[in-house]
C-alpha positions in Angstrom: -2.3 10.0 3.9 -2.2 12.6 0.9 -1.8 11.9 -2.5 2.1 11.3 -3.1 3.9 12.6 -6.1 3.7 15.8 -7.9 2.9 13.7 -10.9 0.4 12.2 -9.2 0.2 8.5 -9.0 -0.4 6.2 -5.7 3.4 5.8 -4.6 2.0 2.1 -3.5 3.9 -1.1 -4.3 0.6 -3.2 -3.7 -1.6 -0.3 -5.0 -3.9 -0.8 -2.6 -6.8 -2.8 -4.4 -9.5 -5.3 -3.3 -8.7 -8.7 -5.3 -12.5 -8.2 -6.4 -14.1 -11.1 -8.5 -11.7 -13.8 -6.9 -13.1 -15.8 -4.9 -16.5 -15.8 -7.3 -17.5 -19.5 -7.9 -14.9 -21.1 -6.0 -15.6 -23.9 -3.8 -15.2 -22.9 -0.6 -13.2 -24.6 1.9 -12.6 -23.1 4.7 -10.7 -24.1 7.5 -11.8 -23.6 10.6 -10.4 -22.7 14.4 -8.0 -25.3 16.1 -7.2 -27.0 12.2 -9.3 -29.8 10.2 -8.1 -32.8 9.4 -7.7 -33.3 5.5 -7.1 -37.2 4.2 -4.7 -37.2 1.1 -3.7 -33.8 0.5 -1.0 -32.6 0.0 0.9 -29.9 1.5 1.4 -26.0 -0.1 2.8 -23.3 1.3 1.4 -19.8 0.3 4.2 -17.5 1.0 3.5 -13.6 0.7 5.2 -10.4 1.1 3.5 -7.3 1.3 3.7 -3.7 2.6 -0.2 -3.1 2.8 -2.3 -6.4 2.6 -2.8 -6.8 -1.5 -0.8 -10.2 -1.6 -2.1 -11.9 1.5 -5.5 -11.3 0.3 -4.4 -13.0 -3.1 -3.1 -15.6 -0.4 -6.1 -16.2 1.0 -8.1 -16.7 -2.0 -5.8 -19.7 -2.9 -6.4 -21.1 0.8 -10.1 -21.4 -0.3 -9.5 -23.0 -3.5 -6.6 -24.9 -2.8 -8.9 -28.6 -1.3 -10.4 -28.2 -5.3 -6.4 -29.5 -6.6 -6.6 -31.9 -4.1 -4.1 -29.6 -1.9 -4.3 -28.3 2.0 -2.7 -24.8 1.8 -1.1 -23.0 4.4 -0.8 -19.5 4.4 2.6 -18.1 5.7 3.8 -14.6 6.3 7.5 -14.4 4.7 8.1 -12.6 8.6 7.3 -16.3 10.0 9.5 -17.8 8.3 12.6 -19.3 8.8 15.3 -19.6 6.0 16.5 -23.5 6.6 12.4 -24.2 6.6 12.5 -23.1 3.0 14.3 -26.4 1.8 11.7 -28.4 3.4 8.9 -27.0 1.6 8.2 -29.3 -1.9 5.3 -26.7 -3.1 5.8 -23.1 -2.8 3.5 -20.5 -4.2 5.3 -17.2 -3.9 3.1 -13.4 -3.9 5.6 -10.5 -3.4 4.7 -6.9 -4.3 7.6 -4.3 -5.0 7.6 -1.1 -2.8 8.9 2.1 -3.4 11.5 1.9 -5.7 12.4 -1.6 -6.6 12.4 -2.4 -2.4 11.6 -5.6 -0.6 8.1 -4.8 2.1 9.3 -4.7 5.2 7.6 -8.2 6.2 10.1 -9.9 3.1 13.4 -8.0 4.0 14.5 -10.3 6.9 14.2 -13.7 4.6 15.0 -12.0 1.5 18.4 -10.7 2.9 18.7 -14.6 4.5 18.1 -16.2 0.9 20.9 -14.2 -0.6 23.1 -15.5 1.3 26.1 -17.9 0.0 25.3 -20.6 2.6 21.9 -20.3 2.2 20.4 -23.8 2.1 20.0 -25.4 -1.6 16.3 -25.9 -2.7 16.1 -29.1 -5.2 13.2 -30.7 -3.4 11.0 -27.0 -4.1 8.7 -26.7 -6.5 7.5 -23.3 -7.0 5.8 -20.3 -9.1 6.3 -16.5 -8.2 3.2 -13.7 -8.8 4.8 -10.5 -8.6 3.1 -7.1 -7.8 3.9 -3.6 -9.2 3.5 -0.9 -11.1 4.6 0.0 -14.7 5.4 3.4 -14.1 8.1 3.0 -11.5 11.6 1.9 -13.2 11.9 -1.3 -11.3 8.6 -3.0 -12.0 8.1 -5.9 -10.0 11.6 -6.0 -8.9 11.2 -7.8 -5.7 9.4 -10.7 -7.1 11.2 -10.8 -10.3 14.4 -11.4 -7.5 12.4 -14.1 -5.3 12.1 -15.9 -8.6 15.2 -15.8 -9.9 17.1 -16.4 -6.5 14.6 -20.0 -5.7 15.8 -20.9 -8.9 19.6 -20.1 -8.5 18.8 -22.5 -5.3 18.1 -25.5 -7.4 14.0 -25.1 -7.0 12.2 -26.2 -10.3 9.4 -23.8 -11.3 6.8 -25.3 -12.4 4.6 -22.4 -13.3 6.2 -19.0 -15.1 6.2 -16.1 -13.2 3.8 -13.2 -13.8 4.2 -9.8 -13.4 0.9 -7.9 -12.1 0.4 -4.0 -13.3 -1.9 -1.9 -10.9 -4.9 -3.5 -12.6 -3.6 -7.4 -11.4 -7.4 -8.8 -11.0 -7.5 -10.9 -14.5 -3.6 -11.7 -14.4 -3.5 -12.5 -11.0 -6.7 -14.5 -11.1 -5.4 -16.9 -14.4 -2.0 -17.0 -12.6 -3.5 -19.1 -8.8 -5.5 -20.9 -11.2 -2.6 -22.2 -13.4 -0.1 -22.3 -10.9 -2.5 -24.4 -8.4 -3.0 -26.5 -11.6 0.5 -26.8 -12.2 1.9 -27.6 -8.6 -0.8 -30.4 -7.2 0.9 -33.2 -8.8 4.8 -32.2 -8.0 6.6 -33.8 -4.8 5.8 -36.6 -3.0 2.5 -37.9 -2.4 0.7 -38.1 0.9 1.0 -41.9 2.4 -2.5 -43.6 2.1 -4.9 -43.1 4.7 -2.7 -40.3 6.4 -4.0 -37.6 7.5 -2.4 -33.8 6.8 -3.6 -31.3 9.5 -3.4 -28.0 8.3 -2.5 -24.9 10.1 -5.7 -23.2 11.0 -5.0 -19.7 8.7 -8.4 -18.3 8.4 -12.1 -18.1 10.1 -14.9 -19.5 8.7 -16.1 -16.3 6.2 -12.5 -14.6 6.0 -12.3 -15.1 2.9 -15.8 -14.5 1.4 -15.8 -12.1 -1.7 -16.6 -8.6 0.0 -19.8 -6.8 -0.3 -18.3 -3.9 -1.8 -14.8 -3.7 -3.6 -13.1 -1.8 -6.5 -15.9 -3.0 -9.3 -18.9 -2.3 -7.4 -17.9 0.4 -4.6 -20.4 1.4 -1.6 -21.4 5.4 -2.6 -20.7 6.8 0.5 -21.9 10.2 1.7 -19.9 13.1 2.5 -20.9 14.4 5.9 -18.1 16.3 6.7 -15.7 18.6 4.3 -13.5 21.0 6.4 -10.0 22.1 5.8 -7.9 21.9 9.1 -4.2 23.4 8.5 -3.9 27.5 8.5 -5.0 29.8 5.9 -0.8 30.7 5.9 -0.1 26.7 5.6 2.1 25.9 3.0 -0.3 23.0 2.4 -4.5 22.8 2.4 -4.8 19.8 4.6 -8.5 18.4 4.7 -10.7 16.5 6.8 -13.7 13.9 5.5 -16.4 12.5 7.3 -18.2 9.9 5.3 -21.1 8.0 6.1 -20.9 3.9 5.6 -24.6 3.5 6.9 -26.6 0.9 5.3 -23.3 -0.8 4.0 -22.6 -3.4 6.8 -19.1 -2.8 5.8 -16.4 -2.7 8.8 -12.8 -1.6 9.4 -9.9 -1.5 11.5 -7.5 1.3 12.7 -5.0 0.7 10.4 -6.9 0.1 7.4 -6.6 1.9 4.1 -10.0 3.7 2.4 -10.0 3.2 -1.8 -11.3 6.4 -3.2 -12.8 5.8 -6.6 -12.1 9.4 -8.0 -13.3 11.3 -10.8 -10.9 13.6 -13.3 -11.9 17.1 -13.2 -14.1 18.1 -16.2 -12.2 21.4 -17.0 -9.0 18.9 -17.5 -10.9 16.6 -19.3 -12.2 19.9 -22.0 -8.4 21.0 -22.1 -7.6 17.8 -23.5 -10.3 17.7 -25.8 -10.0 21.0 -27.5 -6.0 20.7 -28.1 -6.7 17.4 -29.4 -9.4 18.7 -31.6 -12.0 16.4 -30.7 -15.8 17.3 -29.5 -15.9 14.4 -27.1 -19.4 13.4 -28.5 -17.1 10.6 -30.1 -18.3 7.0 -28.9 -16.2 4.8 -27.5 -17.8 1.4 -26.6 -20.8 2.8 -26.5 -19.8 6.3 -24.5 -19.3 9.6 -25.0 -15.6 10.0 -25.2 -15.7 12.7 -22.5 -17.3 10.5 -20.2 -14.7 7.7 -20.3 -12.3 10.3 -19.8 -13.6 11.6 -17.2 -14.6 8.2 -15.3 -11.9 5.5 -16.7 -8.7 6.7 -17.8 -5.7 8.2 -16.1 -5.5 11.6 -17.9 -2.8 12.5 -15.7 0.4 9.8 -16.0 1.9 9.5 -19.3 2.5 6.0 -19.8 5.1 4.0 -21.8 3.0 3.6 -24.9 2.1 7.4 -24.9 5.3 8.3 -24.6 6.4 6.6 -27.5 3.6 7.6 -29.5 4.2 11.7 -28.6 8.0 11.1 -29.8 6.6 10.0 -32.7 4.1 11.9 -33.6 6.0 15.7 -32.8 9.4 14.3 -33.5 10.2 16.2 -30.6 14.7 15.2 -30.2 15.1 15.6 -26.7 12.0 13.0 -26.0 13.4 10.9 -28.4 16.8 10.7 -27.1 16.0 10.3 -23.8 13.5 7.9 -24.6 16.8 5.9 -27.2 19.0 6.1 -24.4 16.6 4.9 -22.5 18.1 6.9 -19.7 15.4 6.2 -16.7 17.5 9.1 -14.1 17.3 11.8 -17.3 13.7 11.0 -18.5 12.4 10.7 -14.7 13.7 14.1 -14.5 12.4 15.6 -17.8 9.0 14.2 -16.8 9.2 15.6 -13.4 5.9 17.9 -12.7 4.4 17.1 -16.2 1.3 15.3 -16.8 -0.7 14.1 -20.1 -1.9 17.5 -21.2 1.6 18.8 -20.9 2.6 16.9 -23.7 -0.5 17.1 -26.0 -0.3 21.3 -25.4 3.5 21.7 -25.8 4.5 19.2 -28.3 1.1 20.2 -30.3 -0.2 16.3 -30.6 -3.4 15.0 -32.0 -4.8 11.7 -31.8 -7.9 10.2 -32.6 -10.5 9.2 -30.2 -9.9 5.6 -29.7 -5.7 6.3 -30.4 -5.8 7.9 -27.5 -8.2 6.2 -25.4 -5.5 3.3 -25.9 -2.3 4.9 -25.3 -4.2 5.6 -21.6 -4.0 3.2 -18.4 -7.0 2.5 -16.6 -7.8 5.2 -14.0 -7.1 3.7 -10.4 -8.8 3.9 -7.0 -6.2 6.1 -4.6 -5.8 4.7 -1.1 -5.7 6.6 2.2 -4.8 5.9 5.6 -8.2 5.9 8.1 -7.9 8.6 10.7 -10.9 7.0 13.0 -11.8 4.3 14.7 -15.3 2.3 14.0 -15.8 1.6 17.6 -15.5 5.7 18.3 -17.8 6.7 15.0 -20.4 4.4 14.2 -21.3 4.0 10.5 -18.4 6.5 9.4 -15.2 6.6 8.3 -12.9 9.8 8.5 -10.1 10.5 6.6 -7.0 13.2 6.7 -5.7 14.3 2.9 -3.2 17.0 1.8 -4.6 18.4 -1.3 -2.2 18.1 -4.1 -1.4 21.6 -6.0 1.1 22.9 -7.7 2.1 24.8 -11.4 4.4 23.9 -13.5 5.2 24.6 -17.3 2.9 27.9 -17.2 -0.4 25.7 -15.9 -1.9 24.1 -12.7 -1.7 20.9 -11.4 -3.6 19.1 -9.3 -4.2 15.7 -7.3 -6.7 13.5 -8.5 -8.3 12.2 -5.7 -7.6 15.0 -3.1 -9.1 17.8 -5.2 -11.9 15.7 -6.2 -12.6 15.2 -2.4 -11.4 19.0 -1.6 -13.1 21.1 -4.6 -16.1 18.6 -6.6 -17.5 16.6 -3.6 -19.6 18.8 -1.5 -21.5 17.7 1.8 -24.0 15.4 0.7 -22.5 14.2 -2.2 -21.4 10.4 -2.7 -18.1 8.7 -3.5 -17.4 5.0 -4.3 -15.6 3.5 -1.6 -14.1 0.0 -0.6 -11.4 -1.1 2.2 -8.4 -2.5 2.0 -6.8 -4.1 5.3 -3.3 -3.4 6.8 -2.9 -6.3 9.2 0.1 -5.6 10.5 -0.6 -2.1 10.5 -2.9 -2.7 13.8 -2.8 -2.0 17.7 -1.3 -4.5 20.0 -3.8 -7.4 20.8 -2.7 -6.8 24.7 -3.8 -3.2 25.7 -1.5 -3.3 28.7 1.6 -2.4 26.0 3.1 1.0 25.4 2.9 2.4 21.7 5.2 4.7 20.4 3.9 6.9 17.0 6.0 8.8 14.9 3.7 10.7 12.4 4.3 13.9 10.7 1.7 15.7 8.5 -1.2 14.1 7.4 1.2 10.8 8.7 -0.9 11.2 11.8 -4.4 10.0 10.2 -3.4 6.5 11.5 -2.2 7.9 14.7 -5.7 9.6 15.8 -7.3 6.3 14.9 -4.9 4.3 17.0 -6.1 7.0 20.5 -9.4 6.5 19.4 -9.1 3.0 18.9 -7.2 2.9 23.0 -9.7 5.1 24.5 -12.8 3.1 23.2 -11.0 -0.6 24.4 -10.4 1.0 27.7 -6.4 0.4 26.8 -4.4 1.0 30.1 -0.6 0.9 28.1 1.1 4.3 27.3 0.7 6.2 24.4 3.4 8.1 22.8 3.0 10.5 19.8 5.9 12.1 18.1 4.3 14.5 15.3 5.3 17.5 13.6 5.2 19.3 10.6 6.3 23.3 9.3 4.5 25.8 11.6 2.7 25.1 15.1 0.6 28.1 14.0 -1.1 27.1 10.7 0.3 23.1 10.4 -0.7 21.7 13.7 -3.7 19.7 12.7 -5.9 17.9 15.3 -4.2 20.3 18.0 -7.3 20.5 20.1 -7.9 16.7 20.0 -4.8 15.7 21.1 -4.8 18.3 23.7 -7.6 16.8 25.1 -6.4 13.3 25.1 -3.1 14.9 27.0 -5.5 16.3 30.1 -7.5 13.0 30.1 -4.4 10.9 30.0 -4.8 8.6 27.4 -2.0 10.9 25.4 0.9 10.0 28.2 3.6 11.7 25.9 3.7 14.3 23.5 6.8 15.3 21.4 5.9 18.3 18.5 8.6 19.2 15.5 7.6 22.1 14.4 10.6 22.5 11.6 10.4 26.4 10.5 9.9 28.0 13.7 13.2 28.3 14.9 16.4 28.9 12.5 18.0 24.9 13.5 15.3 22.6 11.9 13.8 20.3 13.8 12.3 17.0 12.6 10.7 14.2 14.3 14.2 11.7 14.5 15.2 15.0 16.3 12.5 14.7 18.7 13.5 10.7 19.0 17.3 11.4 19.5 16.4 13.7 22.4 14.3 10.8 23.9 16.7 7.7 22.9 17.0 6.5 26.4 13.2 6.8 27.3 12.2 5.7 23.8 14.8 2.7 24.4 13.2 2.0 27.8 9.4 1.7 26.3 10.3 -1.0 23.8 12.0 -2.9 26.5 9.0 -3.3 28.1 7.8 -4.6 24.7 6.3 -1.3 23.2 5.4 -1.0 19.4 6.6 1.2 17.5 5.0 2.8 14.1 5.8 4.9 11.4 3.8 6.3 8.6 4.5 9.2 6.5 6.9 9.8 3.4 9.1 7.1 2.7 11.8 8.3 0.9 13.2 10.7 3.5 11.3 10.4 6.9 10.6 7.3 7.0 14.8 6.1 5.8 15.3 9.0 8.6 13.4 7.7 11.4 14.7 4.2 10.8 18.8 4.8 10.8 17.7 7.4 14.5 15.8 4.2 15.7 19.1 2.1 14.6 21.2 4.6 16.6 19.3 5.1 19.5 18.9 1.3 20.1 23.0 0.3 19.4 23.6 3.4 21.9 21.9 2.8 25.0 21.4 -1.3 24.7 25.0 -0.8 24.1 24.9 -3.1 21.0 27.2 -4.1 18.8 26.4 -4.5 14.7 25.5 -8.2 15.2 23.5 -7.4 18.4 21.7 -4.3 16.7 20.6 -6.7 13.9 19.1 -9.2 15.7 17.0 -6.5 17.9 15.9 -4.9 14.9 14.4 -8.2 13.2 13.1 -9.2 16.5 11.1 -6.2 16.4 9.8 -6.5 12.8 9.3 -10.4 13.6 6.7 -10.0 15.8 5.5 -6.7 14.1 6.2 -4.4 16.9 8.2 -2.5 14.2 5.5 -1.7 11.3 5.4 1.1 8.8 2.5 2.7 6.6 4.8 4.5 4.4 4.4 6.2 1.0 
């Protein structure tokens, strides 16, 4: 996937970080396959809702700690889940992360939209504490947790541990708040009869949850093998593709999975800011030069809340400071629309002191991107597919943090710190005998390739159905050659390209769909998945209303009837999304 906004932060509700540090100095327990008996403890559910994997891996770090308060945890995806089994849970620790803007993740939608319901079932015998996941610089921070705890509360649950709301740097917070919260909720309900025994769902494999090698504190520096652009020298768009090497790491992935690039800010950005601030950056800041922490720690790029505020004050500037009194979030997402942190210092003619600004900053953060290989096709490598992010705006040039570090700094040879992040749900089906269906435009084919790979190397016998597009065939059809290839061998059984400015009538991907509805219908009768990654505010909003359609139409479905198809789908995960 490509870096998302023109202002350039991850568009990521669970920002796609490694819980790193966790699980240090816990005391294991880990349960193993077919359950373990566990005398006097009682029973927690850990309930999690998540787009990309960041609050089940919170999840599972409570799992391990949970026998140390004297609990046996159970780890429960909020897609499992049945309303009326809420009221018979009597300790509930809730992780929910907000994606997009102020949405549910997909896997919470179904018992989210359940909960809100007047008859839903009242909730006195709960007790419960909500962690919620976000990010600051969207205007509904932490939104869907923020209404998972205030819903199990309006159902008569007692929370016995305040909520907390996690920023993109959640480690610390999120760390204190299991701790608490696990301290908080052992001694609530009832308590198991003497000499009973609790048998816990088995949840995870002996080592799941072991702190990984590498993570976002101490990233594996992974080589560059591979740096080669693969749209059209006429693209609209520079789309690239990375090779790195993971020998000697012992780490290992998934198709599906998510890459964390630890980027660096461009040094010519970094002098920019320096000179209009009037600072050498020779000044120290805990023990650094100040143009090294700028160009390794801090976002330079999003202007945050606190700089905000601090800019209106400083230039007096009235149309920041009205937007910023009306507090008018439509207006001032507009105004900020295209500008980034220098904007503001240049324009508004601001200086700050070394460590005044260093504070008005947010911590630089890893960007994630969606694999585009498989680990059983490339040994020891990881491959990746990234738009670069360019564009000018208020007379100077822009560009993406991550993808022009990859595109422009990182030469062959040259290292990067790197750590995964999974995407369980985001996987190929367990049974290779079952069709897929892939709806991927852009650089939303990364996944996609990985997926064929990931069939070809199993020896998958199901069918394999990609529908990918993008502006022109000529200069935007990336991978063209692969996926030709994988048509003559067979593993590619159908092929749909929208190619939208080739022809006057545009055509998009739900185009290609609507042309197919019956077919497409047919191959999820006979239990096909379907995926999705790409943009999420249009395509993705695009391709789900088309899949709507085409299902009510020809399994001649009525509302009630379309519903229930639809969460059957996302209920066992054959409807998943990697969207951004």
């Amino acid at each position: 996937m490509s870096e998302k906004s023109k202002i350039d932060h991850p568009f990521n509700e669970d920002q796609q970080q490694w819980l790193s540090g966790f699980f240090a100095g816990a005391n294991t327990r880990l349960l193993q396959d077919g359950g373990q008996e566990l005398s006097n403890l009682r029973p927690l559910t850990v309930l999690f809702g998540t787009q990309t994997g960041n609050s089940e891996t919170i999840g599972e770090g409570i799992i391990s700690m949970a026998a140390d308060y004297g609990l046996s945890a159970t780890l429960v995806d909020m897609d499992d889940l049945e309303v009326e089994d809420l009221a018979k849970i009597e300790r509930l620790l809730l992780i929910c992360a907000t994606y997009g803007e102020g949405e549910m993740p997909d896997n919470a939608e179904i018992l989210w939209e359940a909960i809100s319901e007047d008859d839903a079932p009242r909730l006195e015998a709960t007790n419960f504490s909500v962690l919620a996941l976000g990010d600051s610089s969207y205007d509904d921070y932490c939104k869907a947790g923020i209404d998972w705890d205030s819903r199990l509360a309006e159902l008569g649950a007692k929370r016995i541990h305040n909520r907390v709301n996690c920023n993109v740097d959640f480690e610390d917070d999120a760390d204190k708040w299991c701790a608490a919260a696990l301290d908080a909720i052992k001694d609530t309900g009832s308590a198991p009869e003497a000499g009973a025994a609790i048998t816990a769902k088995p949840t995870l494999k002996a080592g799941a949850s072991d702190k990984p090698k590498y993570d976002r504190k101490n990233p594996f520096p992974a080589t560059m093998l591979v740096n080669r652009r693969i749209s059209g020298e006429n693209s609209s768009k520079q789309i690239m593709h990375y090779e790195l090497s993971l020998a000697g790491s012992g780490l290992r992935y998934e198709a599906g999975d998510a890459l964390n690039i630890i980027a660096q800010n461009d040094p010519e950005l970094v002098q920019l800011i320096l000179a209009h601030l009037g600072l050498s950056g020779d000044e120290m800041i805990d023990g650094l030069k100040l143009k090294t922490v700028l160009q390794n720690f801090y976002d330079i790029k999003l202007p945050t809340g606190p700089f905000l505020d601090a800019a209106a004050k400083k230039s007096g500037d009235e149309e920041l400071n009205r937007l910023l009194e009306n507090a008018d979030r439509e207006a001032l997402n507009a105004y900020l629309w295209g500008r980034d942190v220098s904007d503001f210092i240049i324009d508004l003619k601001l200086t700050f002191g070394a460590d005044e600004f260093v504070q008005l900053l947010r911590k630089l953060q890893p960007r994630a991107y969606s694999i585009s290989s498989s680990a059983k096709a490339h040994q020891d490598e990881v491959h990746l597919t990234i738009s670069s992010v360019r564009y000018n705006s208020f007379g100077r040039k822009h560009e993406g943090l991550a993808s022009c570090y990859l595109a422009d700094r990182l030469g062959k040879n040259g290292k990067v710190g790197v750590y995964f992040s999974p995407n369980k749900a985001f996987r190929v089906p367990n049974d290779g005998d079952l069709p897929i269906i892939m709806v991927g435009p852009g650089t939303g084919v990364a996944p996609f390739r990985a997926f064929l790979e990931e069939r070809e190397a199993t020896g998958a016998t199901g069918d394999n159905w990609l529908i990918f597009g993008d502006r022109n065939a000529k200069d935007d059809y990336i991978y063209q050659d692969e996926i030709e290839e994988w048509q003559k061998s067979g593993l590619l059984n159908k092929l749909d390209l929208a190619f939208s400015r080739d022809q006057a009538e545009k055509i998009y991907v739900q185009t290609r769909m609507k042309e197919n509805g019956a077919e497409l219908f047919n191959w999820l009768e006979r239990g096909g998945y379907f995926y999705v990654c790409g943009d999420a505010t249009y395509m993705a909003k695009d391709v789900d209303q088309t899949l709507q359609d085409i299902i009510a139409e020809h399994g001649k479905l009525d509302p009630a009837g379309l519903k229930d198809y639809m969460n059957s789908l996302k209920k066992s995960k054959r409807y998943v999304r990697d969207v951004y």
